[in-house]
C-alpha positions as semicolon CSV with decimal commas, in nm:
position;residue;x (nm);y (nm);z (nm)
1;X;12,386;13,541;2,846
2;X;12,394;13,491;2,434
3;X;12,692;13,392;2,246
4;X;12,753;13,750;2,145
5;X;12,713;13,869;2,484
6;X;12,964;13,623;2,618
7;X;13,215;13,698;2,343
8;X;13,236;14,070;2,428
9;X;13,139;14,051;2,781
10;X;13,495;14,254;2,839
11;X;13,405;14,524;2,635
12;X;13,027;14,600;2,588
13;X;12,782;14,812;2,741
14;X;12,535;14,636;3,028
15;X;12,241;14,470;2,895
16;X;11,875;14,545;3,014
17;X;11,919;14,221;3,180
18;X;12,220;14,338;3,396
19;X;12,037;14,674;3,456
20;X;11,848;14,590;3,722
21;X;12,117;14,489;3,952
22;X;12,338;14,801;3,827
23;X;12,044;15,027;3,949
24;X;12,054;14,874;4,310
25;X;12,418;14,948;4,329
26;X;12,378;15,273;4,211
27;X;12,095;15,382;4,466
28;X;12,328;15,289;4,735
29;X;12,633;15,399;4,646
30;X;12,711;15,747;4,865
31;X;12,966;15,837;4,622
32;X;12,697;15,897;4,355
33;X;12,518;16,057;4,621
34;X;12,766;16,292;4,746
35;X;12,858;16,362;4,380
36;X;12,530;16,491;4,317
37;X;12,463;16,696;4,634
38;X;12,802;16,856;4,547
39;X;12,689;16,941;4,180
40;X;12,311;17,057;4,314
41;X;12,388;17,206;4,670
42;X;12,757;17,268;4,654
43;X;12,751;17,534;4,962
44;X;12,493;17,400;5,203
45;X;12,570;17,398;5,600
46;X;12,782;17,116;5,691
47;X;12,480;17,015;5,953
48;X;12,219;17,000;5,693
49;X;12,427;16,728;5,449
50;X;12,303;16,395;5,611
51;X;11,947;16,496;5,564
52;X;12,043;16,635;5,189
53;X;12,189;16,327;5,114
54;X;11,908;16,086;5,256
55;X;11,645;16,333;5,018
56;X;11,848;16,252;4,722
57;X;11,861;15,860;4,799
58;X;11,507;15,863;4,830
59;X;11,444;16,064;4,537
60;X;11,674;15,849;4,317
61;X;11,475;15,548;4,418
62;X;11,116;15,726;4,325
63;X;11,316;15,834;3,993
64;X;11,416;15,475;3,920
65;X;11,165;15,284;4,011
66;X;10,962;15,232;3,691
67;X;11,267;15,248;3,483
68;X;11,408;14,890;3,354
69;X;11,623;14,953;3,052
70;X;11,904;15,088;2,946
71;X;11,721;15,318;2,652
72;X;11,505;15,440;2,968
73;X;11,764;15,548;3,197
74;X;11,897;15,701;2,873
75;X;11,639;15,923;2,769
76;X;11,441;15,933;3,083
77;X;11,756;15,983;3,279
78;X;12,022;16,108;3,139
79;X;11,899;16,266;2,823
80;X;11,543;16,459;2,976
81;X;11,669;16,484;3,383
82;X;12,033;16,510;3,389
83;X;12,152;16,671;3,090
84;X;11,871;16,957;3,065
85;X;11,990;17,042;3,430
86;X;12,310;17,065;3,310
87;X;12,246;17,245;2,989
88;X;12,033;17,491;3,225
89;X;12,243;17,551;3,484
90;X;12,618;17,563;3,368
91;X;12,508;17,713;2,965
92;X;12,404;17,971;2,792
93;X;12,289;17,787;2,451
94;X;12,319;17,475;2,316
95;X;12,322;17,538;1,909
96;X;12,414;17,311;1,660
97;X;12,408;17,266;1,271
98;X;12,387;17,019;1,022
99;X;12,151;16,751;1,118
100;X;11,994;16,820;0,710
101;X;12,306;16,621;0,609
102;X;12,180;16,330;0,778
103;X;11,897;16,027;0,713
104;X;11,708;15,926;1,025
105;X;11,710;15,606;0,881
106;X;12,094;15,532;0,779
107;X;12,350;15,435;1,038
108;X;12,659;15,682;1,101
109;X;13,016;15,613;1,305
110;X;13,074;16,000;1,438
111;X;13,383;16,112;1,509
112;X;13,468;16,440;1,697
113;X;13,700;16,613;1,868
114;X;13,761;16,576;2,214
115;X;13,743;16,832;2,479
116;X;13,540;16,731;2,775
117;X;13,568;16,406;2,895
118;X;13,179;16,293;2,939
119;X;13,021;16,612;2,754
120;X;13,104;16,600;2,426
121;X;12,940;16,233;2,339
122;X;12,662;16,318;2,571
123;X;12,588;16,657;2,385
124;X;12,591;16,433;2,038
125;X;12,379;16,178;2,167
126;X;12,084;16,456;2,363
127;X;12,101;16,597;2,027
128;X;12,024;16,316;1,797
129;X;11,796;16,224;2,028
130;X;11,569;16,523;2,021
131;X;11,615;16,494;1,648
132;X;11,457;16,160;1,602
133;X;11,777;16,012;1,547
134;X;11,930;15,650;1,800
135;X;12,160;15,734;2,038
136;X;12,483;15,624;1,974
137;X;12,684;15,358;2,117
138;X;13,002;15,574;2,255
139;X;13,408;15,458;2,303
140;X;13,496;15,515;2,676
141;X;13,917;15,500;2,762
142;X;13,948;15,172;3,049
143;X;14,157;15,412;3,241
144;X;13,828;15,605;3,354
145;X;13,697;15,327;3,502
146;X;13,850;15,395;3,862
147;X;13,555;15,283;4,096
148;X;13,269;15,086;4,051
149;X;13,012;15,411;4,026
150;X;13,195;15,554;3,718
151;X;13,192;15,215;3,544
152;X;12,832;15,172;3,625
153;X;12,692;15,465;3,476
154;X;12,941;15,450;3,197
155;X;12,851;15,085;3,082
156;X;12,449;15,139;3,145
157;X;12,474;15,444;2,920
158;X;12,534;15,205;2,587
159;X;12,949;15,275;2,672
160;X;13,184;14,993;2,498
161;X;13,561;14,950;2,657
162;X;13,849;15,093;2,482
163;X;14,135;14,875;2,673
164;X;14,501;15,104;2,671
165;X;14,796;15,091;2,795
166;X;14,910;14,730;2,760
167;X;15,170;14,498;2,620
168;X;15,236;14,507;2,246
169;X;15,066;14,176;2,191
170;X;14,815;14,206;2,422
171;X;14,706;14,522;2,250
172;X;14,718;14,438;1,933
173;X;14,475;14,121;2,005
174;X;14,278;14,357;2,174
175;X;14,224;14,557;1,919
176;X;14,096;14,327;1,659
177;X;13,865;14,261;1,963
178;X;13,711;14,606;1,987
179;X;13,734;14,621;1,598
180;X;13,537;14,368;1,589
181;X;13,247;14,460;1,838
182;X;13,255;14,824;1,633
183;X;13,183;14,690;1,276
184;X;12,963;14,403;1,458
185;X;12,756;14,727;1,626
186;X;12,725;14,948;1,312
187;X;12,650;14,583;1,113
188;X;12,329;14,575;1,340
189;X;12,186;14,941;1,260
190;X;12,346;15,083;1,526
191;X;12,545;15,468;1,497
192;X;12,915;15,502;1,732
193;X;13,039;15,765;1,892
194;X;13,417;15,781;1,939
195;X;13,679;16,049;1,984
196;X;13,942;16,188;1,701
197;X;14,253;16,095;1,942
198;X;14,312;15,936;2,299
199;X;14,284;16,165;2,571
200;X;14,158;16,502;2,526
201;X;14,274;16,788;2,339
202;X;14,424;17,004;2,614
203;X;14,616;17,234;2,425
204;X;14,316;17,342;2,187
205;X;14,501;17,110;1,901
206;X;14,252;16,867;1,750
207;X;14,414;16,617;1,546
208;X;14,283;16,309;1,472
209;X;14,536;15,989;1,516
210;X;14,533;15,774;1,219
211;X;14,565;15,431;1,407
212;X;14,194;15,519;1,519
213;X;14,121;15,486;1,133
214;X;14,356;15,165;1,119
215;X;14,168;14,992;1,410
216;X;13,811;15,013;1,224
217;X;13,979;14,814;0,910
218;X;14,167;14,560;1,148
219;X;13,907;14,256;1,136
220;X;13,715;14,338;0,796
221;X;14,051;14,324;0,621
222;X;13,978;13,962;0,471
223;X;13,588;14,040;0,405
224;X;13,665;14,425;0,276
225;X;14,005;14,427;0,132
226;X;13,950;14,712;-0,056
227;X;14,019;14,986;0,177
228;X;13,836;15,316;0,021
229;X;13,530;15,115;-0,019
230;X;13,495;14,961;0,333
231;X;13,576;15,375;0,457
232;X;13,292;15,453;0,279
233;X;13,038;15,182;0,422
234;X;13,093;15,327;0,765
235;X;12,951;15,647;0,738
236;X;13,221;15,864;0,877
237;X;13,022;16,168;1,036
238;X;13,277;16,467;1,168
239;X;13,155;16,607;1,424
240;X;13,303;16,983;1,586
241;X;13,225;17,060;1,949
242;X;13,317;17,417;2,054
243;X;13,275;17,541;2,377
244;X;13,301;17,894;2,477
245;X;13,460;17,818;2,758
246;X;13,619;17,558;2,911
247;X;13,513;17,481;3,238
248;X;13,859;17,214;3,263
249;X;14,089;17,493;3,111
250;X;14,326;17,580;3,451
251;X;14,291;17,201;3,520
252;X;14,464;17,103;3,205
253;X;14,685;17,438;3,192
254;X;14,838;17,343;3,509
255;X;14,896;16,968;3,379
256;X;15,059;17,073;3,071
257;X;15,260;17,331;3,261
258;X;15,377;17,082;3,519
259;X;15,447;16,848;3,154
260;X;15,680;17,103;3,018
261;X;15,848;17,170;3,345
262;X;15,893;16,818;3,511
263;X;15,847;16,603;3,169
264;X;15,576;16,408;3,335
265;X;15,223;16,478;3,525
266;X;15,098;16,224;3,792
267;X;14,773;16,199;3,860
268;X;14,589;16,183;4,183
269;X;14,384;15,931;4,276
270;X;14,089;16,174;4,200
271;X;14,170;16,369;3,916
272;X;13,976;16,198;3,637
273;X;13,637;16,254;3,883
274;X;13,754;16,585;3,943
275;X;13,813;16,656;3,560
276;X;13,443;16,486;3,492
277;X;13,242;16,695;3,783
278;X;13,415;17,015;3,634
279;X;13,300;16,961;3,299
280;X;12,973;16,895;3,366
281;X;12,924;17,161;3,654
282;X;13,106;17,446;3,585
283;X;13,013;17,767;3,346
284;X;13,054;17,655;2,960
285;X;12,874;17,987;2,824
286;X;12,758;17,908;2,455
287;X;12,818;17,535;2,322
288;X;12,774;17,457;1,944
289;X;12,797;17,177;1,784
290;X;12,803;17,100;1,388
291;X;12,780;16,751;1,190
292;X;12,952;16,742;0,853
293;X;12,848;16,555;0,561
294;X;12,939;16,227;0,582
295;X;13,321;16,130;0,433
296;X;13,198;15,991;0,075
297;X;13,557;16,054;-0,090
298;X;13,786;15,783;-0,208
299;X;14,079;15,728;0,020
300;X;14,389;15,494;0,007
301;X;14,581;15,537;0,362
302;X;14,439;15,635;0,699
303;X;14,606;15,960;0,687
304;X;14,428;16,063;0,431
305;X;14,123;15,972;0,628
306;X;14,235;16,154;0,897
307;X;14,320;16,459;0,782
308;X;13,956;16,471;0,579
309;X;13,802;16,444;0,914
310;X;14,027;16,717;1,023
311;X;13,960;16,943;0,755
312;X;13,570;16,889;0,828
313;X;13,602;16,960;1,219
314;X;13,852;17,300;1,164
315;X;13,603;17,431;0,878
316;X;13,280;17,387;1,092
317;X;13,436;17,470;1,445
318;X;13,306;17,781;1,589
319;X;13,523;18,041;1,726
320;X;13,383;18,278;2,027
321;X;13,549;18,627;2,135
322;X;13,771;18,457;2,381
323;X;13,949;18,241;2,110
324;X;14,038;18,619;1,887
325;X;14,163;18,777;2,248
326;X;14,409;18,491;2,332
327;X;14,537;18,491;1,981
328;X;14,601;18,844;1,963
329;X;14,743;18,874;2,311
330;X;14,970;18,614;2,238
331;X;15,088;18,755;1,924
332;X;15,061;19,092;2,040
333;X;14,864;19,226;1,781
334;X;14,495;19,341;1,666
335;X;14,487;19,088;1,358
336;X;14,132;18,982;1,523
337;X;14,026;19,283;1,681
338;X;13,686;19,384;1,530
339;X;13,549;18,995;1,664
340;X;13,540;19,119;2,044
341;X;13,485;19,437;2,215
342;X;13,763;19,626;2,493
343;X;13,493;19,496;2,767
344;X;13,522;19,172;2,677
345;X;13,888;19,138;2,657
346;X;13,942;19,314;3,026
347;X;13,665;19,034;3,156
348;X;13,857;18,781;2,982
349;X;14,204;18,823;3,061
350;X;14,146;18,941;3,445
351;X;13,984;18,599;3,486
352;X;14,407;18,471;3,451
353;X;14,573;18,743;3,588
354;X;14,674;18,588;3,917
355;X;14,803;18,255;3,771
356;X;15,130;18,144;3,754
357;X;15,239;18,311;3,407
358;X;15,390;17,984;3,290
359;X;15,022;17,829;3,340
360;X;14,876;18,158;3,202
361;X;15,049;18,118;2,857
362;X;14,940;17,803;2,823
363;X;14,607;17,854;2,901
364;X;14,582;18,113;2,659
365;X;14,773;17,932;2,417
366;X;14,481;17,637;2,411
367;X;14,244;17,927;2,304
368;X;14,410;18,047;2,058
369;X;14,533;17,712;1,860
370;X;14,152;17,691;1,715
371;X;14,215;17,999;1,522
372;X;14,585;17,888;1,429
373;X;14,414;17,509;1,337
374;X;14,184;17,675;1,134
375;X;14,437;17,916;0,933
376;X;14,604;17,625;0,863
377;X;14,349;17,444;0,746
378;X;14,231;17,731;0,474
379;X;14,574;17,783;0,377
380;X;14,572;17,421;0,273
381;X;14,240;17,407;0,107
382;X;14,394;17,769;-0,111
C-alpha cells in the first residue's frame, strides 16, 4: 500500500489490488446471492431455491472470472450487466439532457438531488459512461455500510466514506479528512459524484445544505483563500434526477408519518437493504435526468452556492402527470389539469386509496412539492 493509500485507507474506494480478495468474498456470500434470486426470481417454489441459488453462485463465478479491476467490474458489471437489467426490467425510459454542456476532457464535481439511495449516482455514472465520459468517484453515507456485502460492492464501485454522526471534534477532523481526499481526487483528473443534502429527499423537497459547500473549501482554505475563485475551479455540475415514480414512496410516507406522529422513526435492522432492493427492483416508469451548465458565477458565501445549484436542479427537473394530480388533489383544484388525462388520475390515486390517510397525504404531498419547488423557484428568478 502507497502513502496515499495508507493516508485515506478509512475513506477510499478498494484498489485493484484489494479487488481480488473482495471478489472471493462476494462469490460466497449467500446474502448477495439470495439478494439477487429475490430481485430475478422473486416468486419461485420454495423447493426449487437451493438449486436457484447454487445456478447463480456458479454463474457469478463464470461472470467474474476474467474480471480483475475495479473499472471492469464497473463497466462490465455494473454498468453493461446489472444496470441494463435494471433499466429493462423496472423502466420505461431512461432520457436525459445536457451532456453538450460538457468537455469529455475537463473534470466535473456533480451534484444532484437525492432520491434513491444507490440509483441516482449509478444512473449519472451508466450515463457518462455511454457518453465517453469517466465514471465518477461517488460520496456513500457510513451509516449504509451495515454488513460486509453492502460495503463490498459499495467500496469496489469507486465509493469514498462520508463518516456521520459523531462527536463535534471528531467530525470536524473528519471532515478536513474527506475534504481533503475530494480536492486530492478532482486534483488527479478525476469527476465526484455527491448528493445536494444527507439522506434523501423524502418529502419531494430538494434543498441543497450549504455545509456540503463549506466542507469542499475546508482544507484548500490556506492554498485558495479566495473563495469564488476556488468554487469555480471545481466544476460544479447540477445535476436533476426525476423519476416518475418512486418505487420507495409508501416506504418513506410511512417513515415520515410515523416522524410527525411519534417525533422519531427507528429503523430496523433491515430497512436501509430493504430501501436499496426497492429502488432498484421495483416499477420507476420514465426516469430523466438533465446536467446543467457548470456553476461559472462569482459567489461569496455557500448559500449563495447553494441556492445556484438549487435554482439549476428546480429549472431542469422534469415533472410527469402524477406530480400535476397530487398537486391539484391536494389543493383541490384544476390549476394543472390539461398536463394529465381523467384515466390517469383514477390509476393514480386508486394506487393509495387503502392507506392510512395520514400516510396518504404525505405521500401525495412528496409529489406535489416538485411543482411547489419549482413555482418558487420562477417566482424568484421574476
Amino acid at each position: 500500500m502507497n502513502t496515499l493509500e495508507d493516508k485515506f485507507h478509512d475513506i477510499r474506494p478498494f484498489t485493484d489490488s484489494e479487488f481480488i480478495e473482495t471478489k472471493k468474498r462476494l462469490i460466497k456470500n449467500g446474502l448477495l446471492i439470495s439478494s439477487i434470486r429475490l430481485m430475478m426470481w422473486p416468486k419461485i417454489p420454495r423447493s426449487l431455491i437451493g438449486l436457484f441459488e447454487v445456478l447463480i453462485q456458479i454463474f457469478l463465478k463464470i461472470r467474474l472470472f476474467n474480471i480483475s479491476t475495479v473499472d471492469d467490474f464497473q463497466k462490465k458489471i455494473i454498468g453493461n450487466r446489472m444496470l441494463k437489467w435494471v433499466l429493462d426490467h423496472s423502466t420505461d425510459s431512461l432520457t436525459f439532457t445536457g451532456l453538450e454542456n460538457l468537455d469529455v476532457n475537463e473534470t466535473y464535481m456533480f451534484i444532484s438531488n437525492h432520491r434513491d439511495i444507490v440509483l441516482d449516482s449509478a444512473l449519472i455514472d451508466y450515463i457518462l459512461h455511454i457518453n465517453g465520459h469517466k465514471v465518477p468517484y461517488i460520496a456513500f453515507g457510513d451509516n449504509l455500510l451495515f454488513n460486509e456485502m453492502v460495503e463490498d460492492l459499495i467500496r469496489i464501485n469507486k465509493a469514498f466514506i462520508v463518516k456521520r454522526n459523531l462527536p463535534r471534534k471528531q467530525q470536524l477532523k473528519e471532515l478536513k479528512h474527506l475534504s481533503e481526499y475530494i480536492n486530492l481526487i478532482l486534483k488527479n483528473g478525476n469527476h465526484i459524484w455527491i448528493a445536494q443534502k444527507e439522506g434523501r429527499a423524502k418529502d419531494g423537497i430538494d434543498r441543497t445544505n450549504p455545509a456540503i459547500i463549506k466542507m469542499f473549501h475546508l482544507s484548500e482554505r490556506k492554498n485558495q483563500p479566495d473563495f469564488s475563485a476556488f468554487i469555480k475551479s471545481l466544476n460544479i455540475v447540477p445535476v436533476s434526477v426525476s423519476y416518475e415514480k418512486d418505487p420507495c414512496d409508501r416506504i418513506k410516507a410511512r417513515e415520515l408519518f410515523q416522524l410527525t406522529r411519534k417525533g422519531e422513526f427507528k429503523k430496523r435492522k433491515k430497512y436501509d437493504l430493504v430501501s436499496m432492493a426497492a429502488g432498484i427492483s421495483r416499477d420507476k416508469g420514465h426516469i430523466h435526468v438533465a446536467f446543467s451548465k457548470p456553476l461559472k458565477g462569482s459567489y461569496e458565501t455557500e448559500k449563495e452556492v447553494a441556492m445556484a445549484i438549487d435554482n439549476a436542479i428546480q429549472e431542469s427537473y422534469r415533472l410527469w402527470p402524477r406530480n400535476y394530480i397530487a398537486y391539484d388533489e391536494l389543493m383541490k383544484v384544476k390549476t394543472y389539469s390539461s398536463h394529465y388525462s381523467d384515466l390517469e388520475k383514477q390509476i393514480f390515486l386508486s394506487q393509495y386509496k387503502n392507506l392510512n390517510p395520514g400516510v396518504r397525504e404525505i405521500l401525495l404531498q412528496s409529489y406535489a412539492n416538485p411543482i411547489k419547488s419549482k413555482e418558487s423557484i420562477l417566482e424568484s428568478n421574476q
